[in-house]
C-alpha positions, 0 to 999 in steps of 0.5 A: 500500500506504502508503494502504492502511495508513492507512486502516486506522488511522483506521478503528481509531482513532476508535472507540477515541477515542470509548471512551476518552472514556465510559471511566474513567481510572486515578483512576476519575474520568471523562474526559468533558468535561461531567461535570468540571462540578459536578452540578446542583441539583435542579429542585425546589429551583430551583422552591422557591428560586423560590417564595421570591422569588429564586434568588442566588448567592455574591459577594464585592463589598459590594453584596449585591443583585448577588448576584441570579440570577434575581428572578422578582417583576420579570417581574410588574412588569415587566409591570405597568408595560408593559401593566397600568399604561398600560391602568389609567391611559388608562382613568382619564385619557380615561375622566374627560376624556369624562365632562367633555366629556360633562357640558358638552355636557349641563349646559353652565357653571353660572351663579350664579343671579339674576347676581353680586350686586356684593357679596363675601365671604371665601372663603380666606385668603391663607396657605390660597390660597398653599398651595393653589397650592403643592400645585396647581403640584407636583402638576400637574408631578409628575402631566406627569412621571411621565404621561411614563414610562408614555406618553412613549415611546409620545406625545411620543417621535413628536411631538418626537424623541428628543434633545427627549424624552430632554432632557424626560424628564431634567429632568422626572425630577430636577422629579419628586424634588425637586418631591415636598419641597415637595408633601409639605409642603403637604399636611400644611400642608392637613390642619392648616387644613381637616380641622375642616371636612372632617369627613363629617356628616348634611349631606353625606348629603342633598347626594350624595341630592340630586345635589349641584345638578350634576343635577337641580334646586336645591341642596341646604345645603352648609357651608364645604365640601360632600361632593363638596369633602370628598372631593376634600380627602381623596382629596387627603390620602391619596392625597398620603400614600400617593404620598409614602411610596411616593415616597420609598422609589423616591426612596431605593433600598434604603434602607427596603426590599428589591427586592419592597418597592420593586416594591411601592411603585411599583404603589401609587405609580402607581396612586394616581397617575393616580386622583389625576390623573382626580379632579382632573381633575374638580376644576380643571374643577369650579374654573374652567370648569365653575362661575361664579365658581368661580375667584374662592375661589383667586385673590382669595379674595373669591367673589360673595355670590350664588355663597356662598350657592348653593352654601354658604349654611350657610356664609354663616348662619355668617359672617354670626352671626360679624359676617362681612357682604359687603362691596361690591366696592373703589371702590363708592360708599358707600349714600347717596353721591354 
């Protein structure tokens, strides 16, 4: 009988529970757990805040940007880095890297024609090649490190382990921050001394028409610099311009702009980055196996008379009025010696 009784009281007793939750209670408020939460915004707020950028909430500590929600804009660079950027940079890289090996199988080395003459004259002075070098060294080790946080994890992280490429990655990144100093100082230092020549003229016209003597045949007149060099300095110089703004602002977090400011800069950074890096490609192959004699302007600064005048002779008419003359290589024997 005492069963009985029970189960009669549970049966009465959970239908009563579950209404006295739905119910209000004396205040009129309620008991619902869920509705003692405060109402939620409007999804078209939500969709408008969005819009603007981001959604954020109320923090007391000083750092303003913990107060970010949600950042809509970092999914979008987000997959730029993981998949637009790796895309635009493989195809810039390898795509110059088999146009040279292309052009070689093609044109082979370019010789300098009639031979080396035994007779030289001033290329580049030695502050012009310091700098030069200066530029050449950091960019090269600001191009291999930041190559490496867009493919490292997916090449060297395989070939050398992760405690070697987190020691690589480590130091290449404080290479790349401090590097950029000294990279940033060469170019300004490289507009002083060649933009007087690096100006465009009628000359430059008729040696992009005529292929500039890397196809075809003979090479058409080229001053100090021809039009392929003048784009090179240019590339160069604002390329370098523009990786370095946008290189200081990720340098120094929140210091010039907001979070959209420096996902921003970081696109530009890169992508001017690894076009830089598939242009100058072109110009060390141009510089050193591509071309004879090539190599000489940026080491001894003294190039071969012969090789000047194939590829600058405009320039050599003008070193020659200024009393510039060739000179035979140190230890010749003077005409008419013994």
């Amino acid at each position: 009988m005492r069963a009985l009784f029970l189960a009669a009281a549970l049966l009465v007793a959970v239908p009563v529970a579950g209404q006295a939750q739905t119910n209000p209670n004396v205040s009129g408020t309620p008991t619902n757990p869920t509705s003692m939460l405060p109402p939620v915004a409007d999804e078209l707020e939500v969709i408008k805040a969005l819009q603007g950028g981001r959604v954020a909430g109320r923090i007391t500590i000083p750092d303003q940007q913990a107060a970010s929600l949600i950042q809509p804009g970092g999914r979008s660079w987000r997959e730029f880095h993981n998949v637009t950027l790796a895309w635009v940079g493989g195809i810039a890289v390898l795509g110059m890297l088999a146009l040279l090996v292309l052009f070689r199988l093609m044109k082979g080395r370019i010789p300098v024609e009639g031979g080396l003459s035994g007779r030289t004259i001033q290329r580049f002075n030695l502050l012009e090649r310091a700098n030069h070098w200066m530029v050449a060294s950091t960019f090269i080790i600001l191009a291999l490190s930041g190559l490496n946080l867009t493919f490292g994890r997916h090449v060297l992280l395989p070939l050398v382990g992760p405690e070697a490429f987190t020691a690589i990655s480590q130091w290449g990144k404080y290479a790349h921050n401090f590097l950029a100093f000294p990279f940033t100082l060469g170019i300004v230092v490289m507009l002083l001394l060649w933009v007087k020549d690096n100006i465009p003229n009628g000359t430059d016209a008729r040696w992009l028409k005529a292929g500039g003597g890397l196809v075809g045949h003979g090479h058409p007149d080229s001053g100090r610099f021809n039009a392929g060099q003048k784009g090179i300095f240019w590339i160069t110089v604002l390329g370098g311009a523009a990786v370095a703004v946008t290189g200081y602002i990720l340098v120094f977090p929140f210091f010039f702009t907001d979070i959209a400011g420096m996902q921003l800069s970081h696109i530009i950074h890169s992508i001017v980055s690894v076009v830089m890096i598939a242009v100058m490609l072109a110009h060390i192959y141009i510089g050193t196996l591509g071309m004879e004699g090539a190599s000489d302007a940026m080491t001894s600064g003294q190039v071969d008379l012969n090789w000047a005048r194939q590829h600058h002779n405009l320039w050599v008419e003008q070193e020659m009025a200024k009393g510039r003359g060739a000179t035979p290589p140190a230890g010749a024997k003077a005409a008419g010696g013994d």
